[in-house]
C-alpha angles and dihedrals in degrees: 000000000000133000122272117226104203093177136005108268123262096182122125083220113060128160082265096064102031089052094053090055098053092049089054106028103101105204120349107051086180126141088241095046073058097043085055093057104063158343082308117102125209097251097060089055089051090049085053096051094045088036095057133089101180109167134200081254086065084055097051099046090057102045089046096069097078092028128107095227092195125070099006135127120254115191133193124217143146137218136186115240103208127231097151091169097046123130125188091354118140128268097352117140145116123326135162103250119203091202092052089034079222139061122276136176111272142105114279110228106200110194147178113225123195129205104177121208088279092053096252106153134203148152095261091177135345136186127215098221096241107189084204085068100069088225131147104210084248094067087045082057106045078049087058106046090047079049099053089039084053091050097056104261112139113194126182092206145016129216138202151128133265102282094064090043089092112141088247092054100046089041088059096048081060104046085048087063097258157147122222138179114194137161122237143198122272097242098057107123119240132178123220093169113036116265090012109100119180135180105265093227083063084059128108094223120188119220086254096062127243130246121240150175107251104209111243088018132052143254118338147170114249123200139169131215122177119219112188091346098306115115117233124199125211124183122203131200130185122181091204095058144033121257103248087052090068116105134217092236089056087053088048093063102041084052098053078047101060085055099066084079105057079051085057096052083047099048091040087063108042107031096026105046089223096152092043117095143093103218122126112190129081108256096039085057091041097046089038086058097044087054099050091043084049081047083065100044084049090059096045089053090044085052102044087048083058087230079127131025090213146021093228090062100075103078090037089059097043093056091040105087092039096037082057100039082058094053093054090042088051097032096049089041134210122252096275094049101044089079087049096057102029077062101039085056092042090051 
């Protein structure tokens, strides 16, 4: 469902504005660090973050307009994002980090990422885990994918780790007429000969792949990867070919897709500010978090326009001019300071 706008805004704090601070405040994202900047008081960014009601919908919508929305690959992940000090804040609670190898306190953003078939990349949907809900992360996901479908988004593949390859989830990729490519955990049990399932880490697998029965499933193409010498094991799927037809260079691809995700959590928490803020409510959290992840999109389109080589850029640029204009005030001195120095040389 996407936001209804009832009357044009009026408001001195609109998604614009309060975009374009998160992408260039370098430490305290807060209504009254805004508030700081300019003729905008903190009240009228806290009104802004209670007034709105933006929706994954709004997200899509705007990322659709560069994509490809056919052929591409659309991945699921999660990240924590971390608020280890909160108090009464919504959704916040304990979640396995990959980045901390433990759970700590935080909100759990779930998201759909999509690369199309040119390698444009953006945040197509994404869920706030909300423990109210009742809701396990792989129903989130399976929303999320009849949403995008419904929306008009037509992937060839999915992609995602090994949390999201349940047998229900993968089932319902297929069904939905689907590739996939997931990992999967070492102890899923495959067959190579029928009747005789083994754990896939007991498996000699080539570096082509091989192709197996998936219990509960069908036939797949299994393949390993090793990351710090610890084998990792990825299973793919295509509805228009059969699995030993799959190349390792196909794999290959899907694969450096899938990363672009993990890109996308980096880039969200130090360019976007998503984790940032001191709400509390709902839909302040909720509309903090649309507008960081819209920060992002922003970025994607900025890069693919070539008006700047990197996403990273932005900020850099932003504090430049000022950063500089700073060094020449404090180098040259003023009057106060000129005895200072003139003291501190001749020491």
């Amino acid at each position: 469902m996407r936001r209804k706008i009832t009357r044009p805004t009026t408001a001195k704090c609109d998604l614009a504005k309060y975009t374009g601070f998160l992408l260039c405040e370098p430490k305290s994202a807060t209504c009254t660090r805004f508030s700081d900047l300019g003729d905008v008081s903190h009240d009228s960014v806290n009104r802004f973050l209670q007034r709105e009601q933006f929706a994954p919908k709004d997200l899509f919508m705007k990322a659709a307009v560069k994509l490809i929305l056919e052929g591409g690959t659309l991945s699921v992940d999660d990240t924590v994002l971390d608020k280890p000090y909160s108090r009464y804040m919504a959704y916040v609670g304990y979640y396995y980090s990959g980045k901390h190898h433990k759970a700590v306190k935080g909100i759990n953003l779930i998201t759909l990422y999509y690369t199309d078939i040119n390698g444009y990349s953006q945040p197509v949907n994404y869920r706030l885990y909300d423990p109210s809900e009742g809701k396990s992360k792989n129903e989130y996901f399976i929303d999320m994918l009849q949403e995008v479908l419904a929306w008009g988004l037509k992937p060839a593949f999915v992609t995602g780790d090994s949390w999201y390859s349940s047998t229900a989830n993968l089932k319902a990729v297929k069904n939905n007429g689907l590739g996939f490519m997931f990992a999967v955990k070492s102890n899923r049990t495959v067959s190579i000969l029928k009747g005789q399932y083994q754990q896939v880490h007991s498996l000699e697998v080539p570096e082509e792949g091989i192709t197996v029965w998936l219990r509960d499933f069908g036939f797949v193409r299994l393949y390993r990867t090793w990351l710090k010498n610890e084998p990792r094991h990825y299973v793919v799927y295509t509805p228009d070919a059969e699995p030993e037809t799959l190349s390792k260079s196909f794999f290959d691809r899907l694969h450096s897709h899938h990363w672009y995700i993990e890109e996308y959590h980096r880039a969200l928490k130090q360019l976007c500010n998503i984790e940032r803020f001191q709400v509390r409510g709902k839909q302040q959290i909720n509309n903090h978090i649309f507008a960081a992840i819209f920060g992002y999109t922003c970025l994607q389109v900025m890069k693919v326009s070539e008006s700047i080589t990197s996403i990273y850029s932005v900020r850099k640029d932003a504090l430049k001019e000022a950063t500089w204009e700073f060094i020449k005030d404090f180098s040259e001195g003023k009057d106060w300071l000129r005895p200072f120095f003139v003291g501190a040389v001749n020491a």
